[in-house]
C-alpha positions as CSV (number, residue, x, y, z in Angstrom):
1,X,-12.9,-43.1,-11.3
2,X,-14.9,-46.0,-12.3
3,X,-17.1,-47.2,-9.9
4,X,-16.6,-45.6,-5.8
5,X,-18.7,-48.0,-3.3
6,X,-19.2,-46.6,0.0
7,X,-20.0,-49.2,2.5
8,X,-23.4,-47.8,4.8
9,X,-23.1,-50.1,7.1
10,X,-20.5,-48.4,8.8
11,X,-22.9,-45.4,10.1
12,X,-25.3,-46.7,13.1
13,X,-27.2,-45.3,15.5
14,X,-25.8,-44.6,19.2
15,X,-28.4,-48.0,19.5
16,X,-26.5,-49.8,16.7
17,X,-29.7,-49.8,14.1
18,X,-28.1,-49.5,10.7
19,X,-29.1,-46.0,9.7
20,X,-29.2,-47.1,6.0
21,X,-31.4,-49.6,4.2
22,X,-28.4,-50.8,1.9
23,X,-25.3,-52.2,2.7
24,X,-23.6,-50.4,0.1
25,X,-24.3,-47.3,-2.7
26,X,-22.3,-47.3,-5.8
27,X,-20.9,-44.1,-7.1
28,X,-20.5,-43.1,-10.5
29,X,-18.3,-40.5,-12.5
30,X,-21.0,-37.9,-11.9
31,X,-23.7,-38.0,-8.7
32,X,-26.3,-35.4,-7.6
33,X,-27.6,-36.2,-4.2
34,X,-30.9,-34.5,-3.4
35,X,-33.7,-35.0,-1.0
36,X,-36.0,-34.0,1.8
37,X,-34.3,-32.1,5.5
38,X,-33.3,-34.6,7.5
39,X,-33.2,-37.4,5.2
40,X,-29.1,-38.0,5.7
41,X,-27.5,-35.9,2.7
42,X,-25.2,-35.0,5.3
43,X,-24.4,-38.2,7.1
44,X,-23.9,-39.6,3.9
45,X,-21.6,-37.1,2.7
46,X,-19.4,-37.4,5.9
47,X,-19.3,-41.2,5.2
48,X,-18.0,-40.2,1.3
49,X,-15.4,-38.0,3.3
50,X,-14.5,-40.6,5.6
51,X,-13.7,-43.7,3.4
52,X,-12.3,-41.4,0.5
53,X,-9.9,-39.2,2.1
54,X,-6.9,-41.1,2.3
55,X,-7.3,-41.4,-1.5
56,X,-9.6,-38.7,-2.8
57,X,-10.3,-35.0,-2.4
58,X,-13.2,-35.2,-0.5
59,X,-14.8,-31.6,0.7
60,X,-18.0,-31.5,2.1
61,X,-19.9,-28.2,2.2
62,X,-20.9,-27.4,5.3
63,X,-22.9,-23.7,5.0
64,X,-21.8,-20.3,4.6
65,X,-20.6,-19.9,7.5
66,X,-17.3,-22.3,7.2
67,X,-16.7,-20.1,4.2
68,X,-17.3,-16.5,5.5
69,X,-14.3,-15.0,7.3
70,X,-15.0,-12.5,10.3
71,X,-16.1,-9.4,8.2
72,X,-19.2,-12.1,7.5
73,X,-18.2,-11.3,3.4
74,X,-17.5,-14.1,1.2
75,X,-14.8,-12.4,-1.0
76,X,-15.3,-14.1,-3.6
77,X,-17.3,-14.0,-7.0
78,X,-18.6,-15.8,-9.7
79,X,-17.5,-15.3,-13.6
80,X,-21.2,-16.8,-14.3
81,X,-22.5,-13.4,-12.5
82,X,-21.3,-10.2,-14.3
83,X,-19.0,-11.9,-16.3
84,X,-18.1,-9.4,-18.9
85,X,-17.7,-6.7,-16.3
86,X,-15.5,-9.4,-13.4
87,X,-13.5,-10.4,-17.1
88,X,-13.1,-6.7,-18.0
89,X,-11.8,-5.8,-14.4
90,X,-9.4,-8.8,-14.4
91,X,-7.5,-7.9,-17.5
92,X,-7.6,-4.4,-15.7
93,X,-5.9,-5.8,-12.7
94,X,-3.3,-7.8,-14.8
95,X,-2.1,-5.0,-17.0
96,X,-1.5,-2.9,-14.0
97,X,0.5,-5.8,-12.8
98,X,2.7,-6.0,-16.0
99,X,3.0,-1.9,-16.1
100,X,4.4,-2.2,-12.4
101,X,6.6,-5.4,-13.4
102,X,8.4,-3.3,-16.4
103,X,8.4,0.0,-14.2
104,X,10.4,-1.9,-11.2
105,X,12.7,-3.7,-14.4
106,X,13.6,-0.2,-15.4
107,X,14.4,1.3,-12.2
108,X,16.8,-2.5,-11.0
109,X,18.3,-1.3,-15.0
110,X,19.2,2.0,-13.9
111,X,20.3,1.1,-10.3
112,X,22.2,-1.9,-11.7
113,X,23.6,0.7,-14.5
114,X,24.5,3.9,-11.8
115,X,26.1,1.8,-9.6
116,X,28.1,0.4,-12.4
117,X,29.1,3.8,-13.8
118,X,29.7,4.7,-9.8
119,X,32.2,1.8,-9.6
120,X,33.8,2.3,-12.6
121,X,34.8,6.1,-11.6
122,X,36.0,4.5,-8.0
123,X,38.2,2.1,-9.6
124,X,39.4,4.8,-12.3
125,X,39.8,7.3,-9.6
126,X,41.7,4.5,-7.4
127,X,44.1,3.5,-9.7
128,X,45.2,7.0,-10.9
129,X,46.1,7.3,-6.6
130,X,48.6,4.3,-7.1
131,X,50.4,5.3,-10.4
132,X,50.5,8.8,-8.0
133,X,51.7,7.2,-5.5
134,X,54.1,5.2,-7.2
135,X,55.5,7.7,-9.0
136,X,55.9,9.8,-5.8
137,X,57.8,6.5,-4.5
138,X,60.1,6.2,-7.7
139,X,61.0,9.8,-7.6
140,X,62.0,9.4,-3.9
141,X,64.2,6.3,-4.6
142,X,65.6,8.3,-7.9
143,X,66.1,11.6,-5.8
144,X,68.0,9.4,-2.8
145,X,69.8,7.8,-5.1
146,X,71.5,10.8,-7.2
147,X,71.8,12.6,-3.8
148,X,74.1,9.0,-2.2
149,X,76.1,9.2,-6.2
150,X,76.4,13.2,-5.7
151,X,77.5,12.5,-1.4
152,X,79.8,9.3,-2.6
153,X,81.8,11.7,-5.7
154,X,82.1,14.7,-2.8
155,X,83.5,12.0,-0.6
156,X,85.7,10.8,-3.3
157,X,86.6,14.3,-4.6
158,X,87.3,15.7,-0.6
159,X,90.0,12.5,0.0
160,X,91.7,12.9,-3.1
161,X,92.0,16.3,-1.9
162,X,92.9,15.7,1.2
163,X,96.2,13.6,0.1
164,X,97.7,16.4,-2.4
């Protein structure tokens, strides 16, 4: 941002009386606004908000009290205050993270690896029930047929009989 000009002419009394003395304020990279209660810090800062917005990230700071939720505690802190000890308790926090990240990896590992193993023993356990059954199956079709050979040769044998 180069240059931001905010046009003050746009801000009136309910009477129409400009409220400003200029037309216009130019804005810079970097602006501190500062000055007396009830000078128009305020009204000027909702007039930023309101011809920036569309384009900018405009937030003006309107007391504690927007920022407090309903326990009335701002939840936040500052690294400026207690640095070293905020610092200290954040690595803290982030370690913990990363031992409960590589304890959940090694108990997905041995889920992953149990039910594997579990699977494995179905499908060994399975398949040695087919070659069973199939061998029960074979035998049946190899019993049935030596028992129609052995029937068919009595047959046989009983008519040549029969005839002599």
């Amino acid at each position: 941002m180069d240059e931001l000009n905010i046009d003050l002419t746009k801000q009136k009394f309910t009477d129409g009386i400009q409220l400003f003395k200029d037309k216009q304020v130019s804005l810079k990279h970097k602006n501190f606004i500062f000055a007396r209660n009830g000078s128009g810090k305020s009204t000027f800062s909702m007039l930023l908000k309101d011809q920036c917005s569309p384009n900018l990230d405009v937030r003006v700071f309107a007391g504690f009290d927007t920022v407090l939720g309903e326990n009335k505690k701002l939840n936040a802190f500052s690294l400026a205050v207690n640095a070293g000890e905020n610092e200290l308790a954040i690595q803290k926090k982030e370690a913990e993270i990363q031992t409960k990240q590589n304890e959940l990896k090694q108990v997905i590992s041995e889920i992953d690896d149990s039910d594997a193993h579990n699977l494995k023993a179905k499908k060994a356990s399975a398949g040695a029930i087919v070659r069973d059954n199939n061998n029960t199956i074979e035998k049946f079709y190899s019993d049935r047929k030596l028992q129609e050979q052995v029937s068919h040769s009595v047959a046989r044998h009983r008519e040549a009989n029969c005839y002599l």
